[in-house]
N, C-alpha and C positions, 0 to 999 in steps of 0.2 A: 504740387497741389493741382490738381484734376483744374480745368479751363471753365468760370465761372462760379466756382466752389466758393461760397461764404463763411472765410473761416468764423465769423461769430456764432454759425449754424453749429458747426463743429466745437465748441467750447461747451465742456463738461466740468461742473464743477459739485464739490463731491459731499458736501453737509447740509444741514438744513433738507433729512428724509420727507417731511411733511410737505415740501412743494416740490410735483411732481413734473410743473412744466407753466412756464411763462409765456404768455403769445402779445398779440399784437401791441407790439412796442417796436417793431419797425427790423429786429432781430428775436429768435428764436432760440431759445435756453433749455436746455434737455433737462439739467439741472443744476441748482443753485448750492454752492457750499460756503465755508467757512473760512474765513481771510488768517491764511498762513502765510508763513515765506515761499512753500513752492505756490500757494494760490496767485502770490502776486508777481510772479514770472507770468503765468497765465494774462492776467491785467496787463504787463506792460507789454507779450506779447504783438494782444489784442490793440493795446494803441498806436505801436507801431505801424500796424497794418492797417488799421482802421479811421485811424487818429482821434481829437478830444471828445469829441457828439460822442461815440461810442462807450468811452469810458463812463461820459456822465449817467446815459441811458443805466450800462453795467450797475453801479454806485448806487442809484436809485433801486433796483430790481433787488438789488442784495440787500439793502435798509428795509422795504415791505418785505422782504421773504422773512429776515430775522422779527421783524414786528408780528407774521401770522406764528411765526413758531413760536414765540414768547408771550402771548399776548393768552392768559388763563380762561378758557370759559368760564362762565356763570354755574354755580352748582345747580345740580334739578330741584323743581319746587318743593317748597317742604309736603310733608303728606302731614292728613289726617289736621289739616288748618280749616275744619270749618268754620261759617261765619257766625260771631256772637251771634247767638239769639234763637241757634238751630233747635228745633225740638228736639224732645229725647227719642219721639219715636224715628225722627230722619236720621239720625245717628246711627240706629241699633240697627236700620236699616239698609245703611252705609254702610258700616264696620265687616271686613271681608271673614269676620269669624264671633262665634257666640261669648260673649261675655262671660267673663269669670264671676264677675257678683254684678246682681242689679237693681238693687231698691231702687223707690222713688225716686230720687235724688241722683244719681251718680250710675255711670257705667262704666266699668271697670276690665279691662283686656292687658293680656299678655303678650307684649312685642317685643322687637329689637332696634335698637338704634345704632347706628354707629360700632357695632359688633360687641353693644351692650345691652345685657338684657332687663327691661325695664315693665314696670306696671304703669300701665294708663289707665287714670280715672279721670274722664268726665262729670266735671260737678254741674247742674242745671239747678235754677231759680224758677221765678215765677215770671222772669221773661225769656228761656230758654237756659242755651249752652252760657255759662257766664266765666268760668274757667276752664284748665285741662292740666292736670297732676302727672308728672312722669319719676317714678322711682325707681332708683337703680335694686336689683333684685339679686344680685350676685353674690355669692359667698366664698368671699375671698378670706384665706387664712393669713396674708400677708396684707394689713390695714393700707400699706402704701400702694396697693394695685387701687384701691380706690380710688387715691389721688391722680391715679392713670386713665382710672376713665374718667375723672373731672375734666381734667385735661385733655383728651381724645372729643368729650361732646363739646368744652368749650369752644374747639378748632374749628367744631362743625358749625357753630353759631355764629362765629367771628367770620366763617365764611359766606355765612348768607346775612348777615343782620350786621354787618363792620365790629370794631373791637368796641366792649361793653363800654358804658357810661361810668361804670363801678366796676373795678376790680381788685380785691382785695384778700389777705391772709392776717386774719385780726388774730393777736395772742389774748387768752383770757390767764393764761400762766406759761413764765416761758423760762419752765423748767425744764423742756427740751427744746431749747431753740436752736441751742447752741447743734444737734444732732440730727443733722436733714435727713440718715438713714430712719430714724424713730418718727419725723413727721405724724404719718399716717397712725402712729400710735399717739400720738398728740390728738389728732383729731379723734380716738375714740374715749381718749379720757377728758374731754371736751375742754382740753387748755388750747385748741387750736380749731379755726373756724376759716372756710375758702369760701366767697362772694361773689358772686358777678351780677351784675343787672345789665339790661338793656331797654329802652326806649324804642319803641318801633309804630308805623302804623298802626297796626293790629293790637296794639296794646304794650302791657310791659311784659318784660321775660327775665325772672330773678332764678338763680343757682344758687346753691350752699351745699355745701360740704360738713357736716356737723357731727354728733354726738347724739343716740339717743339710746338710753339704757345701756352705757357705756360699748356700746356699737357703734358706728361710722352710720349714717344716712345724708344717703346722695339725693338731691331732692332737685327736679326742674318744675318751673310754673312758669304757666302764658294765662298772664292775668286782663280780662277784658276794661276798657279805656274808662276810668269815671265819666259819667257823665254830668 
């Protein structure tokens, strides 16, 4: 080894791609990896040479590397949350696109969520925005892809709003219960019903899963807080 050479300079360790380089901690880490059997040659290498300060420094640096790697961001803010109460005209004046239907009351757009395609109605009172209607608008020939995007928006909810207050799969006839392939036909002959609610800030937010006119409708609401 070259005269003055700090082998802890030289110590590559090969996991955890997300941190690219460690500094002032008194030695210098190209990069951090993951504690295998040959990792921990490397470790007792380094103590030998080093001795215990070193290791403990090592030990530390590898705990916050796996903690930035592991540690989930926050999902991006929901869109299209405006505040109760918003006029109909700051709405329509928001919305990046013309309204499918627009009485009085209600303004009504064609979006995507979740790589589900849904209708949005805005309902408005006599003190603005008072709720927001999203229906799933898909026409699935296999009734259980429904229950796929029940389950695909629920994740997205539990991800930003924690898991619901209420979650449930109520039987109103459970002449197919016994047949999880058939679910989804359950739910259009309306012996079977999917629930969720949630409690939030901003109000409450209920899901169902149901029957109507012997159809499946997939139904979300963000309902504004009694007052």
């Amino acid at each position: 080894m070259p005269a003055g050479r700090n082998p802890v300079n030289d110590l590559r360790i090969r996991a955890f791609p997300c941190i690219d380089r460690v500094h002032d901690t008194g030695f210098r880490i190209v990069k951090v990896f993951r504690v295998t059997a040959k990792t921990h040659e490397y470790f007792y290498g380094l103590r030998n040479l080093t001795g215990e300060p070193a290791m403990r420094w090592i030990a530390i640096i590898a705990l916050l590397a796996l903690a930035a790697c592991t540690t989930t961001p926050p999902p991006p803010p929901e869109t299209r949350t405006f505040a109760w109460g918003t006029t109909r005209a700051e709405v329509l004046s928001t919305e990046p696109s013309e309204p499918e239907v627009a009485p009085a009351d209600r303004l009504v757009y064609h979006v995507e969520r979740a790589g589900i395609p849904l209708t949005l109605s805005y309902r408005f009172g006599g003190n603005g925005l008072e709720a927001t209607h999203w229906f799933n608008r898909s026409s699935h020939e296999d009734n259980n892809r429904y229950i796929d995007d029940y389950e695909r928006l629920k994740s997205e909810l539990i991800d930003r709003h924690g898991m619901p207050r209420l979650d449930r799969m109520a039987w109103r006839n459970r002449m197919l219960a016994d047949e999880p392939s058939r679910y989804g036909d359950a739910v259009a002959a309306g012996h079977l019903v999917y629930f969720s609610e949630w409690d939030t800030e901003r109000g409450k937010i209920v899901m169902a899963l149901r029957n109507d006119r012997l159809q499946v409708a997939h139904e979300l609401v963000y309902k504004r807080p009694e007052e």
